[in-house]
ZABA-416690 format. One record per residue (C-alpha): x, y, z; residue number from 1. Coordinates in steps of 0.02 Angstrom, whole numbers, plus 32768, in hexadecimal, padded with zeros to 4 digits. Layout:
! residues N
<<X, Y, Z>, NUM>
...
This chain:
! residues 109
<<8000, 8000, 8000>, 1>
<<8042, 80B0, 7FE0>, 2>
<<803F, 8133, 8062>, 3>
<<7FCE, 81A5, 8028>, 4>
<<7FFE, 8267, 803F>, 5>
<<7F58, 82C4, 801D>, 6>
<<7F55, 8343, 7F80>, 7>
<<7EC8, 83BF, 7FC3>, 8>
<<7EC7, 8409, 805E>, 9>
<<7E5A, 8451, 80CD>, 10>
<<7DF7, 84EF, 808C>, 11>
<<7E26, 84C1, 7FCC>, 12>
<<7D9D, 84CA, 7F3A>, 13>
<<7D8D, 8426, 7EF6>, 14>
<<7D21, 8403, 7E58>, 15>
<<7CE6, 834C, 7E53>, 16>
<<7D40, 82F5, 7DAC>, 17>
<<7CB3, 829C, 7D61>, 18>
<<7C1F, 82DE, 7D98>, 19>
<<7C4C, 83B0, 7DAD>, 20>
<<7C06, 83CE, 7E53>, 21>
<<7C5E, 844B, 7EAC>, 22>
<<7CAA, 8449, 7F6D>, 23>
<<7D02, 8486, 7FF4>, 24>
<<7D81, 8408, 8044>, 25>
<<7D55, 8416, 8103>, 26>
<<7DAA, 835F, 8148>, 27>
<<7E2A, 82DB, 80F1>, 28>
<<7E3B, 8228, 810F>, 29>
<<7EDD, 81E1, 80DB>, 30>
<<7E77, 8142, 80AB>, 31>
<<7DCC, 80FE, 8097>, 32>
<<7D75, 8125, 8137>, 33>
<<7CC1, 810E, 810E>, 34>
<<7C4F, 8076, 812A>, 35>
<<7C45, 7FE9, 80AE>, 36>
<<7B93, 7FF5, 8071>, 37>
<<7BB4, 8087, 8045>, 38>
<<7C55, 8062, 7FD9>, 39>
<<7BEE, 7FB9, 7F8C>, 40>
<<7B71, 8032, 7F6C>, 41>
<<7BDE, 807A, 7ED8>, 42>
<<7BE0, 8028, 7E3E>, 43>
<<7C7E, 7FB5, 7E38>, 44>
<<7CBA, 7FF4, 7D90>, 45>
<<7CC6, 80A1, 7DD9>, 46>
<<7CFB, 806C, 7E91>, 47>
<<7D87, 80D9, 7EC4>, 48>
<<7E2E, 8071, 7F19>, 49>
<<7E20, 808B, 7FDB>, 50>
<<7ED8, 8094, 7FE9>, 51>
<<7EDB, 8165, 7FBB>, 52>
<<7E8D, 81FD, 8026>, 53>
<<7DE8, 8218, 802E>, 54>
<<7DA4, 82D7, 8053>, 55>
<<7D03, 8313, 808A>, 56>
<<7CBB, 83AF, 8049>, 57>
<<7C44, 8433, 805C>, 58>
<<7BF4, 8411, 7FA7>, 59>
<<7B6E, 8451, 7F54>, 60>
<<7B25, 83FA, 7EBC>, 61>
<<7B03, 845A, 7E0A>, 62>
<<7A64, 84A5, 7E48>, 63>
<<7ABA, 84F7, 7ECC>, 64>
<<7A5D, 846B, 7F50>, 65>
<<7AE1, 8456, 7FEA>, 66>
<<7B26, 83B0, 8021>, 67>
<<7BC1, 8371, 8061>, 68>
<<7BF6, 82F0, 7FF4>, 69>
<<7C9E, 824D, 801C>, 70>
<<7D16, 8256, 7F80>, 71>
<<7DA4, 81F5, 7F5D>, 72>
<<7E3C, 825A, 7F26>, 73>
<<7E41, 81FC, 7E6B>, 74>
<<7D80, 8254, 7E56>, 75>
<<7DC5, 8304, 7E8C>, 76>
<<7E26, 83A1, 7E30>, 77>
<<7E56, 8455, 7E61>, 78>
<<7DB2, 84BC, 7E4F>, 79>
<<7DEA, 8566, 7DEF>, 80>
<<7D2C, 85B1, 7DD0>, 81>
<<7D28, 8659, 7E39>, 82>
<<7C5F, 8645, 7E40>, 83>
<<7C4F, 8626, 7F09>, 84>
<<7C16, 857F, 7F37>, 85>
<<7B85, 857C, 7FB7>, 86>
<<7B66, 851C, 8056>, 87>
<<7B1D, 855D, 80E0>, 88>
<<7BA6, 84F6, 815A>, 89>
<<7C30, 856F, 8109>, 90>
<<7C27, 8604, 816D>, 91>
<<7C2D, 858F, 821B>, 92>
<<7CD5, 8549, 81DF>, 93>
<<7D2D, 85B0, 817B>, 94>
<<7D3D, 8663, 8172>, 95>
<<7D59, 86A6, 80B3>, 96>
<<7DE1, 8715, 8067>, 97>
<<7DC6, 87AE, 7FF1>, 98>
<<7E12, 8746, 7F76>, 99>
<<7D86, 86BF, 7FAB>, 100>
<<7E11, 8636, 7FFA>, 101>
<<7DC7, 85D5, 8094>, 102>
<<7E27, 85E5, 8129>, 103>
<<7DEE, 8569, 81B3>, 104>
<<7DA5, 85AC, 825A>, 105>
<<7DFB, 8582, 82E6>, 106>
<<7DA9, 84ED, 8351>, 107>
<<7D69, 852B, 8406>, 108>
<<7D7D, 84A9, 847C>, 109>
């Protein structure tokens, strides 16, 4: 197995490969870390390797509905569009840039 050294990081616009939905990266799993009915539950010819980071975003699909979505790193790519991407959870855990970057909120404990 390869160590896997996430690409994305926290706060980074991600645009989903195949299908175009757009997101904000707000957690990273250096492997698989989901349930298996859920990972049965895609397709086997387009089941994503476990062995690579997994990120959880803030996404929001082509209608602009919000969701947070589990995405392998092979699905993801930089996201370039300067249109804003909406979720309501955005503004509790990050705060935005004039340039529109996402800077994570520090965690009260």
């Amino acid at each position: 197995m390869v160590d896997p050294i996430a690409k994305f990081c926290i706060g980074m616009p991600v645009r989903h490969r195949i299908y175009g939905f757009r997101g904000v990266v707000f957690d990273v799993d250096a492997e698989f870390d989901n349930t298996e009915d859920w990972y049965e539950s895609i397709p086997e010819e387009a089941r994503p390797r476990k062995d690579q980071p997994f990120y959880h975003l803030f996404a929001e699909t082509p209608e602009k509905a919000p969701y947070i979505a589990y995405v392998s790193e092979q699905n993801l790519e930089a996201d370039d569009d300067t249109d804003p991407i909406h979720h309501p959870a955005l503004d509790e855990y990050f705060d935005v840039t004039e340039d529109g970057s996402f800077i994570a909120r520090q965690k009260l404990n």
